[in-house]
C-alpha positions as CSV (number, residue, x, y, z in Angstrom):
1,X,12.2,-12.4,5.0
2,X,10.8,-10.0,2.5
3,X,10.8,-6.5,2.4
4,X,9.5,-3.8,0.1
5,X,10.9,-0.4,0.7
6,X,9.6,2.8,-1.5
7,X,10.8,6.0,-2.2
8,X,10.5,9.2,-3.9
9,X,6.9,10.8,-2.1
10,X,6.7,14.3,-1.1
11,X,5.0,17.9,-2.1
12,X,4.4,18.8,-5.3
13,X,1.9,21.4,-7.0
14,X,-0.4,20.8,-9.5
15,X,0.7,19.8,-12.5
16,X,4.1,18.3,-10.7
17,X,6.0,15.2,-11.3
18,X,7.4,12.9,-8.9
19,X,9.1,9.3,-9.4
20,X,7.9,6.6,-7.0
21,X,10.7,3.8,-6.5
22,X,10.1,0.4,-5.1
23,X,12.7,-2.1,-3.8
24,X,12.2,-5.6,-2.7
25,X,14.6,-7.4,-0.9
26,X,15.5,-10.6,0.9
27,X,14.6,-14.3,0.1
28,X,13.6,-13.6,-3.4
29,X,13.1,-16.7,-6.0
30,X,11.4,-14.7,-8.3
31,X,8.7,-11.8,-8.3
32,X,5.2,-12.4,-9.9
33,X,3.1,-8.9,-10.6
34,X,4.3,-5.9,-8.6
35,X,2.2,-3.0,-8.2
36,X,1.4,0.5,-7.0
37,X,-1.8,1.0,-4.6
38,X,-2.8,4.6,-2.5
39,X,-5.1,5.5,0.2
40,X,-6.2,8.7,1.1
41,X,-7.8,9.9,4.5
42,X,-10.9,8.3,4.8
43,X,-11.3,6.6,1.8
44,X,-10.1,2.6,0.4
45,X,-6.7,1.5,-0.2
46,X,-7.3,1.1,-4.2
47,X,-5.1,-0.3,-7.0
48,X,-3.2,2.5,-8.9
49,X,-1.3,0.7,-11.6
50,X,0.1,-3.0,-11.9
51,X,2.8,-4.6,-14.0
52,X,3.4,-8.5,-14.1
53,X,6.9,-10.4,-14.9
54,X,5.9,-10.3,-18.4
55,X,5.5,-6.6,-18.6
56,X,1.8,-6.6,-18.8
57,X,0.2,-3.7,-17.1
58,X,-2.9,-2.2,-15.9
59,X,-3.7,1.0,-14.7
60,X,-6.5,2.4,-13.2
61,X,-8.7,5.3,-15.5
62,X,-8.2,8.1,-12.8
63,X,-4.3,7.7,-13.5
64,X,-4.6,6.8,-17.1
65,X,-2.8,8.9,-19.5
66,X,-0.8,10.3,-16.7
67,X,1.0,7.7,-14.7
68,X,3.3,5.2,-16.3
69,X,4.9,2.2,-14.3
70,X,7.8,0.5,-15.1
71,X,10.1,-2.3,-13.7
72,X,13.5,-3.4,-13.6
73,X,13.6,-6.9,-13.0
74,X,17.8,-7.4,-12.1
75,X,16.9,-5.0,-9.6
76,X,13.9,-6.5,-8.5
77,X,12.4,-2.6,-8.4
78,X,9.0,-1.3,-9.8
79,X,8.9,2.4,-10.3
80,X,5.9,4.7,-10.7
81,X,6.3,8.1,-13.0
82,X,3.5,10.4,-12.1
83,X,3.1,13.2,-14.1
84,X,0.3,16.0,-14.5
85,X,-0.5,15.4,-10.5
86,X,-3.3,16.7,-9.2
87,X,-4.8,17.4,-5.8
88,X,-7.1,14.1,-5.8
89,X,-3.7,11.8,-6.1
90,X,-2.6,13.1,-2.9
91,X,-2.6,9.6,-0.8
92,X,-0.1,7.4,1.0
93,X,1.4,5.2,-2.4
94,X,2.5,1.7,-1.2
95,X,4.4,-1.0,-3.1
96,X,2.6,-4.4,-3.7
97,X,4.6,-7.8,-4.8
98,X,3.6,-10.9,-5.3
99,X,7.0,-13.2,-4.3
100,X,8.4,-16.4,-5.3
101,X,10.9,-17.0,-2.5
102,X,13.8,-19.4,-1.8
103,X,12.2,-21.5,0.7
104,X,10.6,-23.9,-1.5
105,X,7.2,-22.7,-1.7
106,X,5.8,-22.7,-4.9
107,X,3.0,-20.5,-4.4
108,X,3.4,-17.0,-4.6
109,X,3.4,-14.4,-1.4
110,X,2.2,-11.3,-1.2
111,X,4.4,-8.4,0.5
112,X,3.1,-4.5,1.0
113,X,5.9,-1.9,1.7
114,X,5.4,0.7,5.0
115,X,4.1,3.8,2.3
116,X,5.6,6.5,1.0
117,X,3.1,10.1,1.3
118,X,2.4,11.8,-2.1
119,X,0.8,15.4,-1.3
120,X,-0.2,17.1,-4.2
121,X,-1.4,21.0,-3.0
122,X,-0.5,24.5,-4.2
């Protein structure tokens, strides 16, 4: 087993910070890219920003300039600074990984964790 467990949503106003954390967990060989993706009511689950083992990273332009992720790969834990938030990032954030575990598969699996809510409102 794999699990994914994030951290750090809540209320903020506009213009407010908060610090998504990501944990995985479990059978873990290795961990390929891990990533941030959101969905809010009624719309797509969509990539926010992704980071790969070898600390390349994408990000997607509605969060450019204002969200930085990070990862810390001895703790197997991806973070996710948000910064300048605005009403539009309000959405349930979940964590993404792509694992290398310990049962001899050599392929890669992809875990989600459960969500964490970000609500950005005045």
């Amino acid at each position: 087993q794999v699990q994914l467990v994030e951290s750090g949503g809540g209320l903020v106003q506009p213009g407010g910070s908060l610090r998504l954390s990501c944990a995985a967990s479990g059978s873990i060989f290795s961990i390929n890219a891990m990533g941030w993706y959101r969905q809010a009511p009624g719309k797509q689950r969509e990539l926010v920003a992704q980071i790969t083992n070898g600390g390349r990273i994408n990000y997607a332009d509605s969060v450019k300039g204002r969200f930085t992720i990070s990862r810390d790969n001895a703790k197997n834990t991806v973070y996710l600074q948000m910064n300048s938030l605005k009403p539009e990032d309000t959405a349930v954030y979940y964590c993404n990984a792509d694992v290398i575990t310990t049962w001899g598969i050599t392929s890669p699996l992809n875990y989600w964790g459960r969500g964490t809510q970000v609500t950005v409102s005045s």
